[in-house]
N, C-alpha and C positions, 0 to 999 in steps of 0.2 A: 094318184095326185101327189104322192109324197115323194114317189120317184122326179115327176118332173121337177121338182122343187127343188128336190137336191141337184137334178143335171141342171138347170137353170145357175144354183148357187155356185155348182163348180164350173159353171161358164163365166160368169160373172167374175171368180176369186182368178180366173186362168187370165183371164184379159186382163185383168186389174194389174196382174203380176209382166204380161206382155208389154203393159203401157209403163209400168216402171221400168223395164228393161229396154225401150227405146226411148225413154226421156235423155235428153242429151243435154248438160247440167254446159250455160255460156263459159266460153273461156274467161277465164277474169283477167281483166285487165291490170298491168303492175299499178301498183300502187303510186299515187301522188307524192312525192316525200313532203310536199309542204300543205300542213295539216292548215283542216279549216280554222283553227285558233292564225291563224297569223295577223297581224304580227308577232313575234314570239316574245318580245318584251313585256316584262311584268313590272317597269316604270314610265312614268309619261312624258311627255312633253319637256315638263319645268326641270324633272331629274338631268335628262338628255343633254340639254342646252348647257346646263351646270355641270354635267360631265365633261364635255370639253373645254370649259374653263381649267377646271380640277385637271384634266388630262395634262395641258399645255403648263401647267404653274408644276405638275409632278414633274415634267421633261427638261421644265429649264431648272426645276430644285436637284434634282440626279446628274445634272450636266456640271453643274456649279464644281465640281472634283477636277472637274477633264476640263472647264474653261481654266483654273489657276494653276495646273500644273501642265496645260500643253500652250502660257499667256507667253508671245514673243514681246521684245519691246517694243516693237512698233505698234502693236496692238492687235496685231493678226493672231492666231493660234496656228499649232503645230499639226503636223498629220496628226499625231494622237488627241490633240484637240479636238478637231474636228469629227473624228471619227467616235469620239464620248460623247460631244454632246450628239450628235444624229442618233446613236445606239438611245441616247438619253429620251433623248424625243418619242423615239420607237418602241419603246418600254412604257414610256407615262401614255401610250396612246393604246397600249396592252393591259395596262396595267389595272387602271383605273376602269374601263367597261368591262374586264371582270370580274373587279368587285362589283360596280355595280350590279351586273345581273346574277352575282354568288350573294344576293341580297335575298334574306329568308330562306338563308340556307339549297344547296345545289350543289351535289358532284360538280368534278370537272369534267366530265363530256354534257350535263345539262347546262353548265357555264356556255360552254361552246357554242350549243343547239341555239339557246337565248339570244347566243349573237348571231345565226345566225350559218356558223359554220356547219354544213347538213350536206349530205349526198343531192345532186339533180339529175334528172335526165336527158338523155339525148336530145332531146326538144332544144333544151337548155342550147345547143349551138344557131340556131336561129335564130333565138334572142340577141346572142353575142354577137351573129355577123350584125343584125339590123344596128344594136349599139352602136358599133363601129362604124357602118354608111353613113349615121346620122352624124357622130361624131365628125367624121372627115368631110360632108358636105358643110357642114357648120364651119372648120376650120379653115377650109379651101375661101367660106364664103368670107370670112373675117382677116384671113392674110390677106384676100384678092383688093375686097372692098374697105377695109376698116384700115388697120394693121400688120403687120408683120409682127408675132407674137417674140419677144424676146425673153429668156431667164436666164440669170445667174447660170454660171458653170461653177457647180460646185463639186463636181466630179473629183478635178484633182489637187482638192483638200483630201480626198481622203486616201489617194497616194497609190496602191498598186492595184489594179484592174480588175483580180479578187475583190476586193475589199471594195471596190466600187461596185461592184457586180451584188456583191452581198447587202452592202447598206442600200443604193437604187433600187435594185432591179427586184429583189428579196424581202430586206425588212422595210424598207418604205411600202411598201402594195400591201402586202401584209397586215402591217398595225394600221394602217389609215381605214381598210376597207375595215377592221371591227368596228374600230372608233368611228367613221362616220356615216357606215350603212348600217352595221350591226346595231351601234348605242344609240346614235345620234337618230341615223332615218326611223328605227325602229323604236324607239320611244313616241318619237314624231308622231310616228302612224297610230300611236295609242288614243291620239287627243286630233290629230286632223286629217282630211283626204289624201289619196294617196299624191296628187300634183301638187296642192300646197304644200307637204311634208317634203319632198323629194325639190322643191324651187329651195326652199330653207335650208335643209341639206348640202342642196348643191351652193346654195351663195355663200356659207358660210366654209364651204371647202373649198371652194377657188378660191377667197376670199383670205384665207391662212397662209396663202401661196405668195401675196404683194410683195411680201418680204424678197424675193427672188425673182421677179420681175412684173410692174405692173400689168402693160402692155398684154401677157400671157392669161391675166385672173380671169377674165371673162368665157376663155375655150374652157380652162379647169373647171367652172360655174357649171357651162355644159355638159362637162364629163361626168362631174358630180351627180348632177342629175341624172343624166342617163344610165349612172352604173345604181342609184336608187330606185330606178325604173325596172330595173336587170334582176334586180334583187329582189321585187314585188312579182314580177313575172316565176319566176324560178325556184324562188324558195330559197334561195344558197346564196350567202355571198363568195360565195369559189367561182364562179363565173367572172365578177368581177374583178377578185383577184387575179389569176388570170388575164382580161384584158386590161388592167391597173401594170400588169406588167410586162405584159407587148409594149404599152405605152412608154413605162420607163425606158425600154430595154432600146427605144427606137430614138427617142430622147437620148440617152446614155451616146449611140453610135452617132447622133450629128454632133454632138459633141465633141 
């Protein structure tokens, strides 16, 4: 009796150790980079809205150097005029949503994560092409049926093709997408759905644009929107960056 006991228990302990030895543990999947806490902002709505006041009053207080020492008579500014206040602009739009999200204390790569600036994955270019169909069906549909979008060439105020390349193509995509996906959409999304958040977003980002042609605000409005959509999809606003700067870069050459 005691014998079967023990060949039973060491059949039993034999298999047990066979069925560990063929379990076959799933492949894991990489990881999502954009954690279930999103949106990453840890200010709301009221902060947001008020950040880009702050932002725009920083950019034209930092510019105020570069408008009276590059002021012509006639009232135009100088290449180095123009190329301070744009840098000035691109700084208060830097500036100011990372203080805000260096609020209660934050490293600077948690500064960054806050806005926003985070690894995506290859998925991540599907989103980008679909942004950009919608984009261009939307604009095709608005040159064809509405308008013919017109803006300012302010290109060459800022004098050698460098330096327009660096202010367009560069730090404008750049500072806009913290400030208005990172702060702006991302506060947004603290306090409202993701479509109202990203309509708000986008109108108040074409909307900053009238200054350089009206006719153009409403495709921007679009953009706006869509690159806050890009940005909810993905996790990252580097995607947007990115096509914020195809878009200049395309701008820049009809130019």
């Amino acid at each position: 009796m005691r014998s079967r006991v023990r060949v039973v228990r060491e059949t039993c302990e034999t298999a047990g150790d066979m069925e560990g030895k063929l379990t076959v543990d799933p492949v894991a999947e990489p990881p999502d980079p954009r954690p279930s806490g999103f949106p990453y902002a840890n200010w709301g709505p009221g902060t947001a809205l008020a950040g880009v006041l702050v932002a725009l009053a920083a950019g034209i207080a930092l510019g105020i150097p570069a408008v009276i020492a590059g002021h012509k008579d006639n009232g135009d500014l100088t290449t180095f005029g123009n190329v301070g206040v744009q840098l000035a602009t691109a700084l208060g739009f830097l500036l100011v949503p990372m203080a805000i999200a260096g609020q209660r204390g934050a490293s600077g790569m948690e500064i960054l994560r806050r806005l926003g600036v985070r690894p995506f994955r290859p998925s991540a270019l599907k989103w980008m092409a679909a942004a950009i169909g919608a984009y261009l069906v939307f604009a095709t549909f608005y040159s064809l049926v509405i308008v013919q979008p017109e803006q300012k060439d302010i290109a060459e105020g800022f004098g050698a093709v460098p330096l327009q390349v660096l202010l367009i193509v560069i730090a404008a995509p750049i500072s806009e997408e913290v400030c208005f996906r990172g702060m702006l959409y991302g506060g947004l999304r603290k306090g409202l759905a993701r479509i109202p958040a990203a309509l708000v977003a986008g109108f108040i980002f074409g909307g900053l644009h009238a200054l350089t042609g009206v006719s153009a605000v409403p495709p921007l409005m679009v953009f706006g929107f869509l690159l806050c959509l890009l940005y909810e999809k993905t996790g990252s606003i580097v995607p947007g960056i990115l096509l914020h700067m195809l878009n200049n870069s395309v701008a820049l050459l009809g130019q």
